[in-house]
Structure formats: structure tokens, C-alpha cells
DRENMI-19750 format. One line per 5 residues: number of its first residue (from 0); their letters; for each residue x, y, z of C-alpha. Coordinates in steps of 0.1 Angstrom, whole numbers, plus 5000, padded with zeros to 4 digits. Layout:
N
NUM) A) X Y Z ~ ...
END
This chain:
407
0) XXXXX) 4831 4712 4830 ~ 4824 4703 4864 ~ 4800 4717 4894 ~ 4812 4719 4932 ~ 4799 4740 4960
5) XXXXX) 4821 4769 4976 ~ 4834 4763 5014 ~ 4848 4793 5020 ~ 4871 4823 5007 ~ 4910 4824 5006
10) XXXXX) 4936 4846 5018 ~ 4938 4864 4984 ~ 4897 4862 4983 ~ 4888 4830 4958 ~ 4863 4806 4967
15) XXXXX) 4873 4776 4979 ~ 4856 4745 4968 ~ 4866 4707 4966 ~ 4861 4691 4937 ~ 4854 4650 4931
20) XXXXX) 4884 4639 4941 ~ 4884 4655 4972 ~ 4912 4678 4960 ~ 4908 4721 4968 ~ 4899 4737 4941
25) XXXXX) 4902 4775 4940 ~ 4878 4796 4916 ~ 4881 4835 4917 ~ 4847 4854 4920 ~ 4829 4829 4936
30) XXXXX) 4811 4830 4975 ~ 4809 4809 5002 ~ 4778 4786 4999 ~ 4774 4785 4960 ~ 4769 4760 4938
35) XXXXX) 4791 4767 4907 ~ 4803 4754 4875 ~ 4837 4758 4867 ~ 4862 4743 4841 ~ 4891 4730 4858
40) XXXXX) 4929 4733 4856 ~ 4949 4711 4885 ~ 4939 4733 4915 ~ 4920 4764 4897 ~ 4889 4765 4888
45) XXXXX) 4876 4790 4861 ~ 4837 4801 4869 ~ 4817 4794 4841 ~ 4780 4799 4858 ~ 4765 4803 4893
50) XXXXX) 4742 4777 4895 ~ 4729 4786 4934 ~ 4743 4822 4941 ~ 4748 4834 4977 ~ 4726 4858 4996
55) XXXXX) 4761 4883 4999 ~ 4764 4882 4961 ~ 4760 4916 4945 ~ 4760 4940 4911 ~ 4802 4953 4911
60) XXXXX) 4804 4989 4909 ~ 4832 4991 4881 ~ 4826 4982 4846 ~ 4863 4968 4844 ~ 4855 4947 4874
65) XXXXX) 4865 4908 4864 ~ 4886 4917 4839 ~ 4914 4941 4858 ~ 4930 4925 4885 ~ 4930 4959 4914
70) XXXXX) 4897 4948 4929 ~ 4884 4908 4935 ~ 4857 4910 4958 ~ 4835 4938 4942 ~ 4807 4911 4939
75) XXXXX) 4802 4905 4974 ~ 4781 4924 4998 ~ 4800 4947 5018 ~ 4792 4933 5056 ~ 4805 4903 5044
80) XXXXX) 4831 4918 5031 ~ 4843 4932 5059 ~ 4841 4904 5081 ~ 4865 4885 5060 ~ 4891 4913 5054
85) XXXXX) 4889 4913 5096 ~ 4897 4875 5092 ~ 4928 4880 5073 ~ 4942 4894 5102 ~ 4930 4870 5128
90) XXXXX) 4933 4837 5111 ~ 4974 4857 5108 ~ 4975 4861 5141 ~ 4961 4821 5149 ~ 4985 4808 5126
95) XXXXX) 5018 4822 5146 ~ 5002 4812 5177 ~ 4991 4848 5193 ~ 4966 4854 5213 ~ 4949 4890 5208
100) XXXXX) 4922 4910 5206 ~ 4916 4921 5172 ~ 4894 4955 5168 ~ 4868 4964 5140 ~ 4883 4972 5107
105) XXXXX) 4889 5009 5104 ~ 4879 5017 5067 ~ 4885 5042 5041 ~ 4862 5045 5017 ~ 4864 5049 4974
110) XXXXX) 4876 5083 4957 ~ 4903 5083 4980 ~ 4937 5067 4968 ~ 4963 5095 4957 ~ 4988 5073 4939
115) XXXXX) 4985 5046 4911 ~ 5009 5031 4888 ~ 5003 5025 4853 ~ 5015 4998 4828 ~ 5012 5015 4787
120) XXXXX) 5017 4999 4755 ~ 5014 5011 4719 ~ 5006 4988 4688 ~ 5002 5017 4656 ~ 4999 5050 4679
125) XXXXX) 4967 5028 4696 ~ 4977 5034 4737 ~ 4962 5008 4761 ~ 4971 5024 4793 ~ 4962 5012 4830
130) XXXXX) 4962 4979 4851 ~ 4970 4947 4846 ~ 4943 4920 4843 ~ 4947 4890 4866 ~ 4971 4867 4867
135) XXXXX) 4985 4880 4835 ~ 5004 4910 4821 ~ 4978 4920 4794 ~ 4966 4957 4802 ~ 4932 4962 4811
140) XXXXX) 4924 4997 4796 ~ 4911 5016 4820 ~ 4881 5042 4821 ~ 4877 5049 4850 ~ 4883 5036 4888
145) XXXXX) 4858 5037 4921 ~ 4891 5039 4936 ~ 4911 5063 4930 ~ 4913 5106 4933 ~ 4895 5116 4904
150) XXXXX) 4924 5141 4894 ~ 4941 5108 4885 ~ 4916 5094 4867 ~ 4913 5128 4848 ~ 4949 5124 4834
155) XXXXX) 4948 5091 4819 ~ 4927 5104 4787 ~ 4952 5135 4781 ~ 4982 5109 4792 ~ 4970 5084 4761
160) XXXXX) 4973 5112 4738 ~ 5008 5122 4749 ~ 5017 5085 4751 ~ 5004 5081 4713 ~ 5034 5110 4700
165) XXXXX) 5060 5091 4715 ~ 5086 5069 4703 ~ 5085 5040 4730 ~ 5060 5011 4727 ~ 5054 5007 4767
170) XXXXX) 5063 5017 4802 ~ 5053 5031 4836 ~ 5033 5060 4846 ~ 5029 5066 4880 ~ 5004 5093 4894
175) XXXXX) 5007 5111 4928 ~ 4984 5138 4942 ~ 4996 5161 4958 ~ 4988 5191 4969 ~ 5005 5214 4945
180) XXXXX) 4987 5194 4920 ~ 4994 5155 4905 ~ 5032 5149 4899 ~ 5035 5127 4871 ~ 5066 5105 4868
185) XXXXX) 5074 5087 4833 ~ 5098 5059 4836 ~ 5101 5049 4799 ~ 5133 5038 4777 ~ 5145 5062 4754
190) XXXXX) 5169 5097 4750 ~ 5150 5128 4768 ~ 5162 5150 4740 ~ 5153 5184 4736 ~ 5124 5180 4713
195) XXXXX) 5109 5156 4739 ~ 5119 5176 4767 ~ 5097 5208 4754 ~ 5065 5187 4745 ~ 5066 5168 4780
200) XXXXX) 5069 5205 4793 ~ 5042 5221 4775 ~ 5018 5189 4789 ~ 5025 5198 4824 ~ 5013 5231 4819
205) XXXXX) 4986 5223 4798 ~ 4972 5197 4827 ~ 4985 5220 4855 ~ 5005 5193 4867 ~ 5031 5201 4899
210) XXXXX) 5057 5184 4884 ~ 5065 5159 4862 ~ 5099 5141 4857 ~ 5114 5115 4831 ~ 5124 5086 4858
215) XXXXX) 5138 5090 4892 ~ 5159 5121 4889 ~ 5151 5142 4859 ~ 5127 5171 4860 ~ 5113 5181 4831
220) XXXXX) 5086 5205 4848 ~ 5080 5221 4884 ~ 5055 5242 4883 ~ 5047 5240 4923 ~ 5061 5218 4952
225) XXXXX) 5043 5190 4948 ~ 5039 5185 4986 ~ 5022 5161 5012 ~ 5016 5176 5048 ~ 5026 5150 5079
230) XXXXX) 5003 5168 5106 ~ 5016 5207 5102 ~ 5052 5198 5082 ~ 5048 5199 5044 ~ 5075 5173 5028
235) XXXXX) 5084 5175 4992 ~ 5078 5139 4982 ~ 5107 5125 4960 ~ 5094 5114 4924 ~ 5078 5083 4927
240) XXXXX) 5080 5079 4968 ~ 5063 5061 4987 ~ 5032 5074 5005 ~ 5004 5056 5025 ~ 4975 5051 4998
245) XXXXX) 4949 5073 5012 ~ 4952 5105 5036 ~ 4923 5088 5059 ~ 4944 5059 5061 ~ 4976 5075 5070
250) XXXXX) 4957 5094 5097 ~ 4943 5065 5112 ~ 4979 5049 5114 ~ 4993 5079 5127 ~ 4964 5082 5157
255) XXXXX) 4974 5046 5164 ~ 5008 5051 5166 ~ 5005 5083 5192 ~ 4982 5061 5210 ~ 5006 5034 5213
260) XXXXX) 5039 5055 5215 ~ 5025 5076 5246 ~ 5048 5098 5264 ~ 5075 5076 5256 ~ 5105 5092 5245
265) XXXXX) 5131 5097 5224 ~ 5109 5073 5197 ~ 5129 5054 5171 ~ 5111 5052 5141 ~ 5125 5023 5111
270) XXXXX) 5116 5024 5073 ~ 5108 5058 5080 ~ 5097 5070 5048 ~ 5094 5106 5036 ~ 5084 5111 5075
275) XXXXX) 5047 5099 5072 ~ 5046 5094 5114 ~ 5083 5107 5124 ~ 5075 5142 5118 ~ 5037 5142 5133
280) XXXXX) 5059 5119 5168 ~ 5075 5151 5166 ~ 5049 5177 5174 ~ 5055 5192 5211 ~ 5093 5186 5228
285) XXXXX) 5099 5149 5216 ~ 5133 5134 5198 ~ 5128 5114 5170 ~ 5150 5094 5152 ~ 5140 5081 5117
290) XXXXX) 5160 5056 5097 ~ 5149 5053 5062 ~ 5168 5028 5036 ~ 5159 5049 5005 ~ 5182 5082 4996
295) XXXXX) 5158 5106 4982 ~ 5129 5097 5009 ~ 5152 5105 5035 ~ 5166 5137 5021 ~ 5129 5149 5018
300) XXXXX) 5124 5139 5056 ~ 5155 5159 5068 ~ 5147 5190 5044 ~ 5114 5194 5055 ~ 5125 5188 5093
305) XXXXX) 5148 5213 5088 ~ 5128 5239 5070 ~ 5099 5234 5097 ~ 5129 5242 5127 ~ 5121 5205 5138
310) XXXXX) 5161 5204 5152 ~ 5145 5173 5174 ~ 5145 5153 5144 ~ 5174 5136 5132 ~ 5174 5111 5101
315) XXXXX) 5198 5085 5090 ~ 5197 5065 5059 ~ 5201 5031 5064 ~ 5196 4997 5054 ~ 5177 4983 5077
320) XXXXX) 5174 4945 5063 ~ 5212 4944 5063 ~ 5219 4967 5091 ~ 5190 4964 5116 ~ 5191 4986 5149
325) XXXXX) 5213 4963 5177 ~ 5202 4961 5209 ~ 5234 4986 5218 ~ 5213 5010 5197 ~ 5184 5005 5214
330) XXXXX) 5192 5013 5249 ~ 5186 5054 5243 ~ 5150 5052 5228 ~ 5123 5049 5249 ~ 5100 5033 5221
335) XXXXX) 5101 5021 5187 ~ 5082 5024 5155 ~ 5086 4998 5124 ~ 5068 4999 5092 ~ 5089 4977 5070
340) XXXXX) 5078 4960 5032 ~ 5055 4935 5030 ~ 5086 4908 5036 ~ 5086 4921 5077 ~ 5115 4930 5100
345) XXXXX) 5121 4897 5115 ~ 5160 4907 5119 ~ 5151 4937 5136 ~ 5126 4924 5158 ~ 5153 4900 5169
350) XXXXX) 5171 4926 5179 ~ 5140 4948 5194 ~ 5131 4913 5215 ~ 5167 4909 5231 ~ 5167 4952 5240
355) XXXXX) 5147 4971 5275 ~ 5129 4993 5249 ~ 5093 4994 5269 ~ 5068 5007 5232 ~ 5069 4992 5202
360) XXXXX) 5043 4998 5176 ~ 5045 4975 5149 ~ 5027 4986 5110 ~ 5024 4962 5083 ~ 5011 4955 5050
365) XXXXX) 5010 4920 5051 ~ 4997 4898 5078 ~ 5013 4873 5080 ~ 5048 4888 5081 ~ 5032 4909 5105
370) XXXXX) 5024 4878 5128 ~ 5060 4864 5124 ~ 5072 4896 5138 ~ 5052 4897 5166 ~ 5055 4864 5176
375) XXXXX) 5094 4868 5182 ~ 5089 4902 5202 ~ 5054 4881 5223 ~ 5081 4854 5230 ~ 5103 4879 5242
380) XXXXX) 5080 4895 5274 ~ 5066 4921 5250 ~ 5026 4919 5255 ~ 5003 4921 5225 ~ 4981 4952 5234
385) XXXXX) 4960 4963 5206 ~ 4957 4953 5170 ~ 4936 4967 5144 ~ 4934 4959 5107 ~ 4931 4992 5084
390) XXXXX) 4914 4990 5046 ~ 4930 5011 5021 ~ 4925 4988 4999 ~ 4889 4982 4994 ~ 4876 4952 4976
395) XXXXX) 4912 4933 4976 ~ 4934 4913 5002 ~ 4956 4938 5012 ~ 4953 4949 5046 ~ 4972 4973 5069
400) XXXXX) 4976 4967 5106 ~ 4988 4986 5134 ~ 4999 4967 5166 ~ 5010 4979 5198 ~ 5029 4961 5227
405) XX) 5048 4972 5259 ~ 5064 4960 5285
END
């Protein structure tokens, strides 16, 4: 055991400490300014005992807190807190050499997350059923979450007792609301036979579910669309899709993106989703072209275009890290939109830097990525108007960002 005092927090939130050697040493749930004890293991520290704790230390607000590896900063005080999630984005920025001016972090705030992922096992009928801890893939069991919708956190009792009747030993649950109700989608080994097919059938009505399917593309129950509305369009959200993790959040992003976009038009909108922004760009007289890599995501985006009459709106799927828009593409759209995975879109900003497109709003999940991206478009003549970090994922490094430059 050995003591050192805590410099500063890391990009994934540990303290960051030195030990004797003059070698960082990293030590999860520890503050800038302690003194701490930790055992060590090359470059991680394990925190035995604050010796001197910091004025921003503070009671966490989940019992699982420590232990399951969602949240790692539920022990510091929430200005703090905020002023280092705000960091994660400037220090970003710093690193690629971009000058900008970063605004406040937009928050949202617990209760609010509409979709989780589970991890389940079974030893004897016993069902562990929620995250995993950190750093490891032993399942936390979960009770309950500060986070999330409480109409998923209602499920996972009723979900351990279906889980304890069935054959498999593990798998996935992942929860959406929605608002026909949660959709519940199973992806677990094993023959959907008949017998199966009835008790999964008889859960969703018993939990009033919206749907629930076995996997990707087998419906066992639809009891009502479960549906997410993107401004006055409701989309049918393929099982499993991808949705921003809060409504507040998704509304911020999409202000910011209007903002940005302008009057530009038509707007060009990459990794497009389900139609999260495409189909709000879309409200009044403007085109809008959305290119979506995933099948079923873009099908729901062109079905609920077409059902709302939005003939303005056409949708392509496309593979967008192989086949990126060229600057040939480009010339028709007056702006673009990108919201890619957390690797980026450096091969289409590439091609965005050497087109005349005038607005480009740039999202991210990931910072750094994000400041790769940017760099290449900054390089190009594009100026760096506005960026602003978003927090739909309190308590943990993940950060959103929306960044707008013209021309």
C-alpha cells in the first residue's frame, strides 16, 4: 500500500496522481487535491482510503454506485462536475490545435434516459440481470438507476422472472420507451418455438409492453406502434435502433442544428438515423436528403416521411465509412449535417473540406474524433462558429457536442 496526492482528473474521470517514482498513477473515484491510499498495479491505483478528502467530495446517489460501471463521478459535487465534463471538450478542441469558443454545458437531468441495454445470466433459475461492473464483465444486479425512465426500471423485476423460465443461461435485453409503451427486444440463443413464442406473448400483455421481439426481426408481440415523434412526424423505431438517450437532449441537438443550418437549403444530412433531425430540417418547404448506413433505420425514416406527406424528403441507405458523399455530390446541398459513431467521419470531412458547401453542423459523441474532424474542415476555410458540449450522460465521460461552421 502506498499514499500519493491526486493532481487532477482524466479523460474517462480517474484521479490522477504520481506515485514515488515519479510515474502517473491512475485511481478511479478519487478527486483532485486528495491525499489517498491506494494499492498499486503498474499504472492503476486501487483506492483503499481517503486520507485528506476534497471539498467537492460528496454522498453518490445510487446504492450500486462503485460497483457498476454506468456512472464514475457520482461522488463529486456537481459544479465541479460540470466544469470538468466542459473540459473534455476544450482540452479536445486544444489538443487538435482549434481555436473556439466553447459555451456552457447544456444538461439533462436524471429520470430521463429511454433506452438501456442489459447483460443477464442464470446459474440454477438465480437471474443476475443489468450492467456490467467496471473494467470487468461480471453483472452488477441492478435495483434500480437515478438514470433511467422509471418504466424501464419497472421491467427489470417482471424481466428476471421471465428470464428464470427460460432455457438460455445469458444474453441481451435492451429496453426502449416509447410512446406506445417500452418495446422490449431479446437477443438470446436458442429456437423461438411455439411454446416460447406464447409465453413471451402473454408477458407483453401482462407488462403492457408495445412490442417485443426475439432479435432483430422477429415479432413476437405488437400491441401498439412503439413510436418516437421527430418534431410533429411519428417514426416507428426499428427493434433495437438507435435513438439519442434522452428527449431533452435530442431537442437540444436539434435547436442547434436549425440554428446552425439556417435558411440554407437543400440540407444533406449523414448517419441519419431513424430521422432524429432530417425530418424536424424538414418542417416548412425545405429538401432534405438523409443517408443512413443501417437498413431498417432508414426504412423507418422513409415510411414515416412518406406517411406524414414529407415528399421533400428523400433517403438513401448508404455506407458512409466506405462510400462518403464526394465533393461531386456535394455541389447541390446548400448545408450539411453529420452525426457519425464515436470513431468520426474523417473520410467525409475530407471530402466536405475540398466541396463550396457554405453550413456544416458537425454532432458527436466523442471529442476527440470530433476535433480531428473539425480540424481538417478549420484547415479547409471552414470557420469554427459555435460549439457546445451536451450531457446525456450524467456522472460519466461521455459527452455530446454540436459544432457549427460556415463559410
Amino acid at each position: 500500500m502506498s499514499e500519493i496526492t491526486i493532481e487532477r482528473l482524466g479523460a474517462r474521470g480517474d484521479g490522477i496522481g504520481h506515485d514515488e517514482k515519479g510515474k502517473p498513477v491512475f485511481v478511479p473515484f478519487a478527486l483532485p487535491g486528495e491525499r489517498v491510499a491506494i494499492t498499486q498495479s503498474g499504472e492503476r491505483g486501487a483506492l483503499t482510503a481517503v486520507l485528506s478528502p476534497s471539498a467537492d467530495r460528496v454522498e453518490p446517489v445510487c446504492p450500486h454506485f462503485g460497483e457498476c460501471g454506468g456512472c464514475t463521478l457520482q461522488h463529486m459535487a456537481d459544479g465541479a462536475y460540470a466544469d470538468w465534463k466542459r473540459g473534455l471538450l476544450v482540452t479536445a478542441l486544444d489538443h487538435a490545435g482549434l481555436s473556439a469558443e466553447v459555451s456552457p454545458l447544456a444538461r439533462t437531468g436524471t429520470g430521463q434516459r429511454r433506452r438501456a441495454a442489459f447483460t443477464f445470466s442464470k446459474r440454477k433459475k438465480l437471474v443476475t440481470l443489468g450492467f456490467n461492473a467496471r473494467a470487468t464483465h461480471r453483472i452488477v444486479d441492478l435495483q434500480q438507476c437515478p438514470l433511467l425512465m422509471p418504466a424501464l426500471t419497472t421491467l427489470l423485476g417482471p424481466l428476471r422472472t421471465l428470464l428464470a423460465g427460460l432455457a438460455a443461461e445469458g444474453g441481451d435485453v435492451l429496453l426502449t420507451a416509447t410512446e406506445g409503451g417500452v418495446d422490449v427486444r431479446l437477443d438470446i440463443a436458442g429456437k423461438l418455438d411455439l411454446p416460447l413464442r406464447e409465453r413471451l406473448a402473454a408477458f407483453a400483455e401482462a407488462q403492457d409492453l408495445a412490442r417485443l421481439t426475439w432479435g432483430a426481426e422477429d415479432t413476437v408481440a405488437r400491441r401498439r406502434p412503439p413510436q418516437v415523434r421527430f418534431g410533429d412526424v411519428a417514426v416507428e423505431v426499428p427493434p433495437g435502433g438507435f435513438l439519442q438517450p434522452t428527449h431533452e437532449g435530442e431537442d437540444a441537438i436539434a435547436r442547434l442544428i436549425a440554428e446552425g443550418v439556417g435558411d440554407a437549403a437543400p440540407v444533406l444530412d449523414l448517419y441519419a438515423g431513424c430521422g432524429s433531425f432530417s425530418l424536424r430540417l424538414a418542417a416548412g418547404n425545405r429538401a432534405v436528403h438523409a443517408a443512413e448506413g443501417d437498413k431498417a433505420a432508414s426504412a423507418a425514416l422513409a415510411a414515416a416521411a412518406n406517411k406524414a406527406g414529407l415528399s421533400r424528403v428523400s433517403v438513401e441507405t448508404r455506407d458512409l465509412a466506405r462510400r462518403p458523399f464526394l465533393d461531386a455530390e456535394l455541389k447541390r446541398f446548400g448545408a450539411v449535417v453529420f452525426d457519425p459513431p464515436r470513431a468520426g467521419a474523417i473520410t467525409q470531412a475530407e471530402q466536405l473540406a475540398k466541396s463550396r458547401v457554405k453550413r456544416i453542423v458537425a454532432v458527436s459523441c466523442n471529442p476527440a474524433t470530433l476535433a480531428r474532424d473539425l480540424a481538417v474542415l478549420v484547415q479547409a476555410g471552414f470557420r469554427l462558429e459555435t460549439v457546445t458540449p451536451i450531457d446525456q450522460f450524467p456522472w460519466s465521460s461521455h459527452l455530446e457536442a454540436v459544432a457549427v461552421l460556415g463559410r
